[in-house]
C-alpha positions, -999 to +999 in steps of 0.1 A: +403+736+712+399+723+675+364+724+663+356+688+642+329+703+622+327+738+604+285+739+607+274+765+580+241+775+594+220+784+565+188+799+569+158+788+564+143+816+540+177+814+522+169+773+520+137+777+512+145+799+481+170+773+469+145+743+473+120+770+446+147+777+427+155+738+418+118+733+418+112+757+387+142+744+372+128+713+373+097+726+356+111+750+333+137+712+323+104+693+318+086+719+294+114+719+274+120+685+270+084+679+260+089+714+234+118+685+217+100+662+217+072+677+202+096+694+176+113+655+168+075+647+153+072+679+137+106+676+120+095+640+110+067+646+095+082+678+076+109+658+057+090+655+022+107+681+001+090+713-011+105+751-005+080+761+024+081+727+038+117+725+034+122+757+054+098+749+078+117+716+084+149+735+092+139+757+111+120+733+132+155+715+134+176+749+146+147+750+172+148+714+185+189+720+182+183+754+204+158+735+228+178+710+235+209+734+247+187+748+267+180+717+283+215+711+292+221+749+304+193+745+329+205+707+338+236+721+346+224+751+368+199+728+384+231+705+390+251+735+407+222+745+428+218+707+440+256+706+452+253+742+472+219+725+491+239+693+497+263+717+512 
């Protein structure tokens, strides 16, 4: 006899760690989207030129530029994690 469905049985403390997991990513994807935007106004209203404002300007652009990777690493793990709980 054939079966018609292969039923992985997950449990639920395994289920329940996944549903966290996505939870904090979730979190940790909204802190760092705020962190960019936060840095965008920064790095606006850094652009008049002087040395020390010019340095602060790029380096407030490498960590918007860093932020913002982040944000698409975490998207893409948050992604991953959604696929295994849709099974």
């Amino acid at each position: 006899m054939h079966s018609l469905m292969n039923i992985e049985t997950v449990r639920a403390e395994d289920a329940w760690q996944r549903l966290a997991a996505l939870r904090e990513l979730r979190v940790a994807i909204a802190a760092l989207e705020e962190a960019c935007a936060l840095l965008v106004g920064l790095i606006d209203e850094t652009t008049w030129q002087s040395d020390g404002v010019r340095a602060l300007h790029e380096l407030l652009e490498d960590m918007h530029r860093v932020a913002s990777g982040h944000v698409w690493t975490i998207t893409g793990r948050m992604w991953e994690l959604e696929s295994v709980i849709a099974g």
